[in-house]
VONUMAR-718208 format. One line per 4 residues: number of its first residue (from 1); their letters; for each residue y, z, x of N, C-alpha, C. Coordinates in Angstrom, 1 decimal. Layout:
BEGIN
NUM> a> Y Z X Y Z X Y Z X ~ ...
END
This chain:
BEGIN
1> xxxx> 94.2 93.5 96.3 94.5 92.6 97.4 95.9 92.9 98.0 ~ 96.1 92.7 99.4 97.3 93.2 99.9 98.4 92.1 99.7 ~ 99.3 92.4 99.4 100.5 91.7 98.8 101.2 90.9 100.4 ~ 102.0 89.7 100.0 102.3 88.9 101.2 103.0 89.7 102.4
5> xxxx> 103.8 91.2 102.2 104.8 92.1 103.2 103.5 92.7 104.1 ~ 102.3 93.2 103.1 101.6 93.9 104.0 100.5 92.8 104.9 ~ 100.0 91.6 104.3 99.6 90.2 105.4 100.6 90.2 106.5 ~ 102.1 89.8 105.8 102.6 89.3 107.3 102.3 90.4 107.9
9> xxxx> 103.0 91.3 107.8 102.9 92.7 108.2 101.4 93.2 109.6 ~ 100.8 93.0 108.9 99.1 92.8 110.1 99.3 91.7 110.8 ~ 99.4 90.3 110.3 99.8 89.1 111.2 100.5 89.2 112.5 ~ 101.7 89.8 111.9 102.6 90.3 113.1 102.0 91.2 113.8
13> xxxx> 101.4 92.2 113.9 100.7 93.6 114.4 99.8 92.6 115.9 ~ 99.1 91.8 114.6 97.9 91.4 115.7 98.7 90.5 116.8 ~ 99.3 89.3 116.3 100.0 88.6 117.6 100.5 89.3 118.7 ~ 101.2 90.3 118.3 101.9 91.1 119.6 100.5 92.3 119.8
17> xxxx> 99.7 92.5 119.1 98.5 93.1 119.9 97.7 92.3 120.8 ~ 97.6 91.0 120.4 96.9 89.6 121.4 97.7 89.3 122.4 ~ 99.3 89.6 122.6 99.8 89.3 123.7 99.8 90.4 124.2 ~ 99.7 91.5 124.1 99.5 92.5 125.5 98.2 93.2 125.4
21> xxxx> 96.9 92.1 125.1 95.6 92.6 125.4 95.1 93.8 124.8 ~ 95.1 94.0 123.4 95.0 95.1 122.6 93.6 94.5 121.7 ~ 92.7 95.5 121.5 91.8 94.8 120.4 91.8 94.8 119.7 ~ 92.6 93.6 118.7 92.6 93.2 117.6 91.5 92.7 116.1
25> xxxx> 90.4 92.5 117.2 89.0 92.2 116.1 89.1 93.0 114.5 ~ 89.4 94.3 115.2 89.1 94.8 113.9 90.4 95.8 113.2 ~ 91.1 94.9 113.0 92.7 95.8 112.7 92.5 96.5 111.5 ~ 93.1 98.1 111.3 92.8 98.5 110.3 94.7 99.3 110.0
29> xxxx> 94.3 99.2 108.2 95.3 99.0 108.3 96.0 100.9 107.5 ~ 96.6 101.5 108.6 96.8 102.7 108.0 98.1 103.1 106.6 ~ 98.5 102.4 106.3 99.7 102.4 106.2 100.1 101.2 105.2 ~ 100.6 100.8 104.1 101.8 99.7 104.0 102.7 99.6 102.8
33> xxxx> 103.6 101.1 103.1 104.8 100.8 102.0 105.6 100.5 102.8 ~ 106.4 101.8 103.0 108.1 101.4 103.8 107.6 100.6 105.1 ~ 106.6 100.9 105.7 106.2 100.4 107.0 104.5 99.9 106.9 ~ 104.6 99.1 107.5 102.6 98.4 107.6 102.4 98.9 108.7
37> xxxx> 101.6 99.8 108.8 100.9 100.5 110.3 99.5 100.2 110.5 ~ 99.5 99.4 111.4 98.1 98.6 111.7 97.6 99.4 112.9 ~ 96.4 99.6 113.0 95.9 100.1 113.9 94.6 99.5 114.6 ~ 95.6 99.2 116.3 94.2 98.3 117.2 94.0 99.3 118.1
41> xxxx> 92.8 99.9 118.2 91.9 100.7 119.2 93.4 102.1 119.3 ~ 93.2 102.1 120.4 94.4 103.6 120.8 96.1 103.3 120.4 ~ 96.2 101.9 119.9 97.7 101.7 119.6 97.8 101.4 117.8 ~ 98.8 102.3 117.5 99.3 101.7 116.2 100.4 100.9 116.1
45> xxxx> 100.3 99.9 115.6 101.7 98.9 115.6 102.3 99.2 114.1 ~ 103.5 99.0 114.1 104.4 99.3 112.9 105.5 98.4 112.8 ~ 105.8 98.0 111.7 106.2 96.9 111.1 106.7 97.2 109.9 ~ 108.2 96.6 109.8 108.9 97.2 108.4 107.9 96.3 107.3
49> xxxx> 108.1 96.8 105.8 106.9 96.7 104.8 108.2 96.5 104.0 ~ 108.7 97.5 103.0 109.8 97.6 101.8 111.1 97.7 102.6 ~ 111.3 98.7 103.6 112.3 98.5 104.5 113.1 97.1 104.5 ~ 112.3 96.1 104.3 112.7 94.4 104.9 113.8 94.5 103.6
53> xxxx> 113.7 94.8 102.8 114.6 94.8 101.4 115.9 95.7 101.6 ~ 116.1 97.0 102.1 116.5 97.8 102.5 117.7 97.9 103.6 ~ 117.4 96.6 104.5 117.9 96.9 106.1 118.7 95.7 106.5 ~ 120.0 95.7 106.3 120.2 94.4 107.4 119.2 93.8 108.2
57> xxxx> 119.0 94.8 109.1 118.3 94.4 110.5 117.1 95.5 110.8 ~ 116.1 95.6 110.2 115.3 96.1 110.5 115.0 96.8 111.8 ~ 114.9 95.8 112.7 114.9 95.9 114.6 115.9 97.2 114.6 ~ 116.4 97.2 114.4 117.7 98.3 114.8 117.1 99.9 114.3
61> xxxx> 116.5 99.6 113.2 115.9 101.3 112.9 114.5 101.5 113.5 ~ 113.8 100.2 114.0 112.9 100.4 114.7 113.1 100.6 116.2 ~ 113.9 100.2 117.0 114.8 100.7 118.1 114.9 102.0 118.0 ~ 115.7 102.5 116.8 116.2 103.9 117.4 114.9 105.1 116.8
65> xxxx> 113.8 104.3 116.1 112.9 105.3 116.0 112.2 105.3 117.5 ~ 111.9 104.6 118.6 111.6 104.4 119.9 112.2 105.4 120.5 ~ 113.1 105.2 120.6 114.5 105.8 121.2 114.3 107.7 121.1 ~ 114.4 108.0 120.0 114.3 109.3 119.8 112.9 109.9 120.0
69> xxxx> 112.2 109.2 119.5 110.4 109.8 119.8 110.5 110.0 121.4 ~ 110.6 109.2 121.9 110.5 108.9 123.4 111.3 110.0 124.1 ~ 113.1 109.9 123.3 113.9 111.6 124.1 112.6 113.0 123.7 ~ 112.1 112.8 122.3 111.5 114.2 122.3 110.4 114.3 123.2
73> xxxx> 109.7 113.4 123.3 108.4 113.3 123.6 108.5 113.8 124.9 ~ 109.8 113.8 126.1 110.1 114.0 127.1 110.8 115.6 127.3 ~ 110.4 116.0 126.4 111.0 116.8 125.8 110.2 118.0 125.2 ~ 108.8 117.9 125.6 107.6 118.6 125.3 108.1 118.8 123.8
77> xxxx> 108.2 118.0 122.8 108.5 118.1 121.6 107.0 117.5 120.4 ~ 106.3 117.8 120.0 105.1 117.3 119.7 105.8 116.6 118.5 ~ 105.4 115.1 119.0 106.0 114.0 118.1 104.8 113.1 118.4 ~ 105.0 112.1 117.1 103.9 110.6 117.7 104.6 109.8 118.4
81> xxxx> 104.1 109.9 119.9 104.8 108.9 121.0 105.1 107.6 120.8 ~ 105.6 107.0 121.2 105.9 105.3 121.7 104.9 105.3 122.9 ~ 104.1 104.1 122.9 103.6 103.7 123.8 104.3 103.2 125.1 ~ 103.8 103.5 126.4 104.8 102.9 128.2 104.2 101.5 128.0
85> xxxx> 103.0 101.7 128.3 102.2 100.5 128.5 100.8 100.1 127.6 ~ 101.3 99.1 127.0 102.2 98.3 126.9 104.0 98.8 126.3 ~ 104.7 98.5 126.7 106.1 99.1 126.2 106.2 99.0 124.7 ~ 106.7 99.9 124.3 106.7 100.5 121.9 107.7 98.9 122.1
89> xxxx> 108.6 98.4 122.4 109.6 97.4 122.2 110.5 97.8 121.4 ~ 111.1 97.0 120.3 110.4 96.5 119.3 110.0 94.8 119.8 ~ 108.9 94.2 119.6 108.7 93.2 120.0 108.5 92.7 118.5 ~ 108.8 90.8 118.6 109.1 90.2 118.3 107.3 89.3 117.8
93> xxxx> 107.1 88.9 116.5 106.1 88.0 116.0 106.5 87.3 114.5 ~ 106.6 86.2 114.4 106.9 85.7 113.3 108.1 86.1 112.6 ~ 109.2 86.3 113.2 110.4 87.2 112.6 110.4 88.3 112.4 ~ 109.6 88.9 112.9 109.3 90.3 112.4 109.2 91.0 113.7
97> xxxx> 109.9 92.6 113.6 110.2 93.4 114.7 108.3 94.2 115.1 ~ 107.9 94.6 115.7 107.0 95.5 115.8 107.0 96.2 116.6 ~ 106.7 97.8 116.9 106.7 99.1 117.9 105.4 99.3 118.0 ~ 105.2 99.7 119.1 103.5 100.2 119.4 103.8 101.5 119.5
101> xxxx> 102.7 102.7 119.2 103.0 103.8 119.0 101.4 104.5 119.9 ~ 101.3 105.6 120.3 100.0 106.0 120.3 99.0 106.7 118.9 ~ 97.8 106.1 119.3 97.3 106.7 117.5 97.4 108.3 118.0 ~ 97.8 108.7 116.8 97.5 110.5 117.2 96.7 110.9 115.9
105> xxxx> 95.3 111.2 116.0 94.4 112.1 115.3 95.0 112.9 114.2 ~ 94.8 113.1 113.2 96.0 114.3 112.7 95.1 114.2 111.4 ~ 95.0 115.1 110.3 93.9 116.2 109.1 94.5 115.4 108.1 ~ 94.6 114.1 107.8 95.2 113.4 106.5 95.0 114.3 105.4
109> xxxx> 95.9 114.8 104.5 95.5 115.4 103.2 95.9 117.0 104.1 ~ 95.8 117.4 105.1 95.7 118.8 105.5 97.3 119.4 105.0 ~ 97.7 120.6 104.6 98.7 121.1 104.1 99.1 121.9 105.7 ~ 100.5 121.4 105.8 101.2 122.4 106.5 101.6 124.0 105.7
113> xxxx> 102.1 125.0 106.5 102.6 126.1 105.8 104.2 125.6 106.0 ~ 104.8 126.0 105.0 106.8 126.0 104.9 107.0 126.5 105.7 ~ 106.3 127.9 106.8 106.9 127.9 108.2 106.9 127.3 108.8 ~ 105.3 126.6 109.2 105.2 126.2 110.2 105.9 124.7 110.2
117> xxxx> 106.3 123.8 109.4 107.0 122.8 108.7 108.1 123.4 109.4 ~ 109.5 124.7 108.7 110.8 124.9 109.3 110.6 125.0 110.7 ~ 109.9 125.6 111.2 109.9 125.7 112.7 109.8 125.0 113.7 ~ 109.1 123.8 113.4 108.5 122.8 113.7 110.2 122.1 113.9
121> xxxx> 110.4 121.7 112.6 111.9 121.0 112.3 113.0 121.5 113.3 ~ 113.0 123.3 113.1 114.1 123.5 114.4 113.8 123.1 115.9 ~ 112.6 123.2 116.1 112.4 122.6 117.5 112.9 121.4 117.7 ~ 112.2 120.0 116.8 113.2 118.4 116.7 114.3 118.8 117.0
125> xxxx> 115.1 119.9 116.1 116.2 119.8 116.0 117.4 120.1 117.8 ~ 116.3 121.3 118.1 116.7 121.7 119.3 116.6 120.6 120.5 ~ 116.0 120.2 120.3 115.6 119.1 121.3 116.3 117.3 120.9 ~ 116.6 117.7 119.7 117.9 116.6 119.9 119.3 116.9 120.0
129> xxxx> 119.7 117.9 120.3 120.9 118.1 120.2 121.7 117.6 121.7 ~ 121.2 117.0 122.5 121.7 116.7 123.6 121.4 115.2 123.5 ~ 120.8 114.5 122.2 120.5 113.0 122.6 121.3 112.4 122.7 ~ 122.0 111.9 123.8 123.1 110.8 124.2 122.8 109.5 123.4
133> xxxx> 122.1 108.5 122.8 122.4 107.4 122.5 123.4 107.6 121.2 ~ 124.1 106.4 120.6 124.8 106.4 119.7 123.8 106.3 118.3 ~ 124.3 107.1 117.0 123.2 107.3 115.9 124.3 106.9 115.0 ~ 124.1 106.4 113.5 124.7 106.5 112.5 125.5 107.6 112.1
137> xxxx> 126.7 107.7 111.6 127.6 108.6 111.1 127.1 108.8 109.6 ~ 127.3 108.2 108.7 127.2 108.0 107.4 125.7 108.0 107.0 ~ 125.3 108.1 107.4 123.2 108.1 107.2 123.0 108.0 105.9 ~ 122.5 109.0 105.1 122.1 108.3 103.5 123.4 107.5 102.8
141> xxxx> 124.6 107.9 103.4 125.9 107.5 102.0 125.7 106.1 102.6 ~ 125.7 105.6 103.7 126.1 104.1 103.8 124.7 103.4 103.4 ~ 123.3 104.1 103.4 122.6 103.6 103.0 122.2 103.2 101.7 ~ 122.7 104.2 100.7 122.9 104.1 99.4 124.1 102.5 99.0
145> xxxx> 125.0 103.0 99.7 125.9 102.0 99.6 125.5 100.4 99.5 ~ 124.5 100.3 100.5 123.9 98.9 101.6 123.1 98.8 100.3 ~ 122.0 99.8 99.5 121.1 99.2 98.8 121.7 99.2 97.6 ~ 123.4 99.4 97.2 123.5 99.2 95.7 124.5 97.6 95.9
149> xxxx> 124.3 97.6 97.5 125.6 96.1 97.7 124.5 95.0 97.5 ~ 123.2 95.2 97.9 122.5 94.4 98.0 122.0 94.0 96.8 ~ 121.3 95.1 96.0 120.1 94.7 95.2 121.0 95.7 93.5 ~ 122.1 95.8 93.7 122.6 96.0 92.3 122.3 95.3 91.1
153> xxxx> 122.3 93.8 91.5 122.2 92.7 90.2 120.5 93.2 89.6 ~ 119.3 93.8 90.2 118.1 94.3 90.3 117.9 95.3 89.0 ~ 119.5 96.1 89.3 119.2 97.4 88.8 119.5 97.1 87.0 ~ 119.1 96.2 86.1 119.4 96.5 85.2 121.1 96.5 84.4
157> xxxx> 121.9 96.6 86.0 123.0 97.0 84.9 123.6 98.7 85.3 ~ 123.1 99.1 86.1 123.0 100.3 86.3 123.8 100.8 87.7 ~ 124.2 99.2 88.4 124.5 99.9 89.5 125.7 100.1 89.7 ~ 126.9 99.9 88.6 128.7 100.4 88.5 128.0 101.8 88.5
161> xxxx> 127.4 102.3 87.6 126.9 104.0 87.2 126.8 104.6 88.1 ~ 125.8 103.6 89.4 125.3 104.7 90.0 126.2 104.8 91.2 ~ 126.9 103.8 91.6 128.4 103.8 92.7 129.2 105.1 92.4 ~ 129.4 105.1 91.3 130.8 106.2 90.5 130.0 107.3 90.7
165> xxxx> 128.5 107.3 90.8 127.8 108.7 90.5 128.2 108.9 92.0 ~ 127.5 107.9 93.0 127.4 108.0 94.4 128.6 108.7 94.8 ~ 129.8 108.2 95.0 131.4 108.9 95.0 131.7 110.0 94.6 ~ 131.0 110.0 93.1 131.5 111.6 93.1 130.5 112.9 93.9
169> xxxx> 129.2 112.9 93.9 128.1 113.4 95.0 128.8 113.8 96.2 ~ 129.5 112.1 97.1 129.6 112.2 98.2 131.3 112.8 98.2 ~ 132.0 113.4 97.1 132.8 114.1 97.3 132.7 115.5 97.2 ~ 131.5 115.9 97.0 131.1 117.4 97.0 131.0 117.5 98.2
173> xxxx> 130.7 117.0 98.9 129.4 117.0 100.3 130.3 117.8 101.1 ~ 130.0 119.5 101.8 130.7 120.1 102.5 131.1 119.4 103.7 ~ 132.0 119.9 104.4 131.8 119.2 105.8 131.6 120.7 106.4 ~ 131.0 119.7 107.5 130.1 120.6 108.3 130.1 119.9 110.2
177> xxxx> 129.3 120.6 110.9 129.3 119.9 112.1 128.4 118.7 112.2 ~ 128.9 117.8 113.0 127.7 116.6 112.8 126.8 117.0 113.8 ~ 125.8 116.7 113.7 124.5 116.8 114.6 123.6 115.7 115.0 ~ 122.8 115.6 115.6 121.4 114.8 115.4 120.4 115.2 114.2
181> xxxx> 120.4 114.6 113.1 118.8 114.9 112.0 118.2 114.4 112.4 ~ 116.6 114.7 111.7 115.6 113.8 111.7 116.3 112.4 110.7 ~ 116.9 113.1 109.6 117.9 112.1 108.2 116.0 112.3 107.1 ~ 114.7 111.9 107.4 114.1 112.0 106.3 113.0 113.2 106.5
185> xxxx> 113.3 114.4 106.8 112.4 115.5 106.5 111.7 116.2 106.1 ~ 111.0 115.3 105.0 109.9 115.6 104.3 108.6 115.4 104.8 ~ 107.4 116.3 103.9 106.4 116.2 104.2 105.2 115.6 104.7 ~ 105.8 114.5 104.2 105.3 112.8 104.9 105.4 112.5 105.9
189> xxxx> 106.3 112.8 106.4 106.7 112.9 108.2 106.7 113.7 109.2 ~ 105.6 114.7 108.5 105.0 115.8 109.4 103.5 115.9 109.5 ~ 103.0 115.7 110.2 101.1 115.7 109.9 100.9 116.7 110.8 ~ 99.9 117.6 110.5 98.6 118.5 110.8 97.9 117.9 112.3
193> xxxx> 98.2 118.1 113.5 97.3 117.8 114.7 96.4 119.2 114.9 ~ 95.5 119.0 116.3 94.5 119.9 116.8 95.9 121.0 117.7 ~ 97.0 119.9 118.2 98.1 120.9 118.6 99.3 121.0 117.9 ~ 98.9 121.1 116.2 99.8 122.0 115.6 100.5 120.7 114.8
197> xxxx> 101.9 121.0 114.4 102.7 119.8 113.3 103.3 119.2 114.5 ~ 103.2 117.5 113.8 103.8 116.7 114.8 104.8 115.7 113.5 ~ 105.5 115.4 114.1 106.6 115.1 113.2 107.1 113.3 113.8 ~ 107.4 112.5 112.9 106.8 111.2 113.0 108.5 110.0 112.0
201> xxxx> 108.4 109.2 112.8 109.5 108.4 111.4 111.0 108.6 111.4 ~ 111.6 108.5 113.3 112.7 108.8 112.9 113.9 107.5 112.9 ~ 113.4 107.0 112.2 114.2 105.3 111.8 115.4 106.1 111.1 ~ 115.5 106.8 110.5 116.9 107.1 109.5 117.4 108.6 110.3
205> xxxx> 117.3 108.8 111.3 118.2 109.7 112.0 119.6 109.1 112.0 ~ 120.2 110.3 111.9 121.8 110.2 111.9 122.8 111.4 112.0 ~ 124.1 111.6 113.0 124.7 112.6 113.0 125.1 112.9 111.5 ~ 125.0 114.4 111.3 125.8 115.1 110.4 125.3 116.5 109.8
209> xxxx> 125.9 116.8 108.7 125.8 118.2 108.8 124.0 118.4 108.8 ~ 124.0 119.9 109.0 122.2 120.3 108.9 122.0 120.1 107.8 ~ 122.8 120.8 106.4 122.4 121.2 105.6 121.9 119.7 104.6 ~ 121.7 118.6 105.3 120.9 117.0 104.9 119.6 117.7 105.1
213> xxxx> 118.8 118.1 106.3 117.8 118.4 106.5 117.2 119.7 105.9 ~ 118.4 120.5 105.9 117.8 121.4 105.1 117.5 121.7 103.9 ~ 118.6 120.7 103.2 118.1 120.6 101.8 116.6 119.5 101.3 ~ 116.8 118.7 102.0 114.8 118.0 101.7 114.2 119.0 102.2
217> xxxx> 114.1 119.9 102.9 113.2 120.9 103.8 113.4 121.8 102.1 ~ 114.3 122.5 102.0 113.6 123.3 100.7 113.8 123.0 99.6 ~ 114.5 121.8 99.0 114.0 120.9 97.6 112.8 120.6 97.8 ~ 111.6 120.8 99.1 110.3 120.2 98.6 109.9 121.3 98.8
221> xxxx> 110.1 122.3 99.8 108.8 123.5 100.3 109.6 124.9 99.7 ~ 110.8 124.8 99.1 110.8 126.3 98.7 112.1 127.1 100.1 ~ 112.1 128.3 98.9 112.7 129.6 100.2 112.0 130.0 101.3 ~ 110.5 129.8 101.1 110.2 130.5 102.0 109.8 129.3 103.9
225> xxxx> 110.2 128.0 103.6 110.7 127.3 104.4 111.9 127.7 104.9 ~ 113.1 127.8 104.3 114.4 128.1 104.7 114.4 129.4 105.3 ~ 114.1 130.8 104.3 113.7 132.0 105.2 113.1 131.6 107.0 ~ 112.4 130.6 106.6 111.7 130.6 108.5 112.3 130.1 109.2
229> xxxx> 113.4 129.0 108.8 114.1 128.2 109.6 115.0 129.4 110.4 ~ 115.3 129.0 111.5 116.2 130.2 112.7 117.2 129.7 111.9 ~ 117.9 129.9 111.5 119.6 129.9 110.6 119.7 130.7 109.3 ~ 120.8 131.2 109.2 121.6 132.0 108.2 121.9 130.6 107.2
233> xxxx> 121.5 130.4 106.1 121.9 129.3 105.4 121.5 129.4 104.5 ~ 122.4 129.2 103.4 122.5 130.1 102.0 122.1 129.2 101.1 ~ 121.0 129.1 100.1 120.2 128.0 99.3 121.5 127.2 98.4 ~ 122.5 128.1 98.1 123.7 127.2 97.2 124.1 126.0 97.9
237> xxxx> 124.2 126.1 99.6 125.2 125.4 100.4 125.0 124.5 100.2 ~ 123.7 124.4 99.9 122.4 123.2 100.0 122.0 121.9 98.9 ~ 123.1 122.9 97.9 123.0 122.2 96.5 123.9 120.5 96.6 ~ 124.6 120.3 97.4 125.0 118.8 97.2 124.9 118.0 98.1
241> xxxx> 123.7 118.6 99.3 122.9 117.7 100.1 121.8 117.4 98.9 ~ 121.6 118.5 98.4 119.9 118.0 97.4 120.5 117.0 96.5 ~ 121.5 117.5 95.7 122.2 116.5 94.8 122.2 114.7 95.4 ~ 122.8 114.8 96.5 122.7 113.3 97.3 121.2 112.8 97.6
245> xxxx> 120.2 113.8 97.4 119.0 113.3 97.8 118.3 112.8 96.2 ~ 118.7 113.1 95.6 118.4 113.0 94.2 118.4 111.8 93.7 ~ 119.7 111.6 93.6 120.6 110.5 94.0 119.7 109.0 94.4 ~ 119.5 109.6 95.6 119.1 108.4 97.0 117.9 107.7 96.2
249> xxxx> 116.8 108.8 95.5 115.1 108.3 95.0 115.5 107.2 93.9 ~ 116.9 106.9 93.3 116.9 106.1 91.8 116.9 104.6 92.8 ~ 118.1 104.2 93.5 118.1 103.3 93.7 116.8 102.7 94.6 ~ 116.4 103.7 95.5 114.9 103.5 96.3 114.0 102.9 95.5
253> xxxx> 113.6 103.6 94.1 112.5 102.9 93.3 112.8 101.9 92.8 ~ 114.5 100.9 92.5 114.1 99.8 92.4 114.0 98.8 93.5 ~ 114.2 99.7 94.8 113.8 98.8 96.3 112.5 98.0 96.0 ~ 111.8 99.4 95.7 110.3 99.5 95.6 109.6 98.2 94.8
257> xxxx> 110.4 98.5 93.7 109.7 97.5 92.5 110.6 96.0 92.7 ~ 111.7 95.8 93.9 111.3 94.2 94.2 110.1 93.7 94.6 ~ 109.5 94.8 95.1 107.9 94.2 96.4 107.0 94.4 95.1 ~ 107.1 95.8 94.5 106.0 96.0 93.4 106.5 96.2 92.4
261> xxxx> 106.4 94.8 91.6 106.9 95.0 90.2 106.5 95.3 89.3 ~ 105.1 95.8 89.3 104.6 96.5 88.9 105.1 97.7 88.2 ~ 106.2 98.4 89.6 106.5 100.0 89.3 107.7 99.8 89.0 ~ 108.5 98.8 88.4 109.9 98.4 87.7 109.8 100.0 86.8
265> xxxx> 108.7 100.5 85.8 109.3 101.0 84.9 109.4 102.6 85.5 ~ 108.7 102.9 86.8 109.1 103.8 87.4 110.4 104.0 87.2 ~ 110.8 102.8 87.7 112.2 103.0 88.7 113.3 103.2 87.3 ~ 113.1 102.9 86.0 113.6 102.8 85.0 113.8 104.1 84.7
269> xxxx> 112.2 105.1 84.8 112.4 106.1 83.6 113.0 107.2 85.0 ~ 113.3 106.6 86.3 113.9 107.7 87.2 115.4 107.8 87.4 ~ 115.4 106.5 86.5 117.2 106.4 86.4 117.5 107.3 85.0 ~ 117.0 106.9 84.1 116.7 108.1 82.7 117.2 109.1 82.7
273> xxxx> 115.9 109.9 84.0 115.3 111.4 84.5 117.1 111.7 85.2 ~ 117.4 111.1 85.8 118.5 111.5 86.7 119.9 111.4 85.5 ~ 120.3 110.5 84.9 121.2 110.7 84.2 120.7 112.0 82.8 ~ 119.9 112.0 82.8 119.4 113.2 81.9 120.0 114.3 82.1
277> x> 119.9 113.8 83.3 119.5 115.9 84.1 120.6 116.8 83.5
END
């Protein structure tokens, strides 16, 4: 049975699907962890899910995921668009933000290759480097921050540990040039179309160095992702972006296990796993 984030979650979908004449009869629902992605006829609507735990202000990362899809998309950059008409918004139903997107077709389960993944990524990449809107500086560190200010009393006990860990991490962290990232680069945010990888989800974009994207890019797919990426960029450099990504998954899973408490002992044996290491 769907839990009350992924109900409201549709609820909201359908109201702002019934006010701009969308067919709602038969909403289906693609989606409902970080985001509930409902889908009416040629529009998907999207709606924070676990995020609501996560975010001050939700609206705001659903704004600048609009915002960037729409620079790429303008941009002959194969992304999943924001809808013109009716406008992606974020519009407003029961307190809750929602974006309309166009549905795009894509091989659920189909495997990218690690090239076609890095290459894919440098293009985003190339084609945000001129995005004029304002983005977050701090991207995962303040986010880490935000979810150990919020939901520390959650963690067992764990979250002095994981602050002191956080600080020392983020004192490795090279500096580098800031840029436009995607900020979450992984596999999940890339799907298989009839025109090639389309790349999806960019709520947690933020200036800063590459080597954020490049290290999710080969902590999941390997050297021979990085080999394809167009850059000279040496797998060591990479080691205290990965390290911060490491990091990022402990406090996430007890995001997770406020909604599903179910997966509390995930989130337990991943705090374990990581002080283990």
């Amino acid at each position: 049975m769907a839990d009350e984030y992924t109900r409201a979650g549709v609820a909201a979908a359908i109201a702002v699907g019934e006010r701009f004449g969308l067919p709602t009869g038969d909403p289906e629902v693609l989606h409902f962890k970080s985001n509930v992605l409902v889908r009416l006829g040629s529009v998907v609507a999207r709606v924070p899910g676990t995020t609501l735990f996560a975010r001050p202000d939700p609206a705001e990362w659903l704004a600048r995921d609009v915002a960037l899809s729409k620079h790429l998309t303008e941009r002959d950059v194969l992304v999943v668009s924001p809808t013109t008409d009716p406008p992606a918004g974020p519009h407003f139903a029961d307190g809750l933000p929602v974006t309309l997107w166009h549905y795009t077709p894509h091989e659920p389960g189909s495997t990218l290759s690690p090239r076609e993944v890095a290459i894919s990524l440098f293009r985003v990449h190339e084609a945000l480097a001129d995005y004029p809107g304002e983005l977050p500086e701090l991207g995962p560190v303040q986010d880490l921050r935000t979810l150990l200010d919020r939901h520390g009393p959650a963690m067992g006990g764990a979250a002095p540990r994981l602050r002191e860990e956080l600080e020392r991490v983020v004192a490795a962290l090279p500096a580098g040039e800031a840029r436009p990232l995607h900020g979450d680069a992984h596999s999940g945010n890339v799907v298989a179309t009839a025109a090639g990888p389309c790349w999806l989800d960019f709520e947690d974009t933020w200036r800063g160095p590459l080597g954020w994207d490049l290290g999710v890019l080969y902590a999941e797919s390997g050297p021979s992702a990085l080999a394809a990426y167009p850059a000279d960029v040496a797998p060591s450099s990479l080691e205290p972006f990965i390290a911060l990504r490491r990091l990022f998954e402990v406090p996430w899973r007890f995001v997770i296990a406020q909604r599903f408490p179910e997966r509390r002992g995930e989130a337990e044996a991943a705090l374990d796993r990581y002080f283990r290491k």
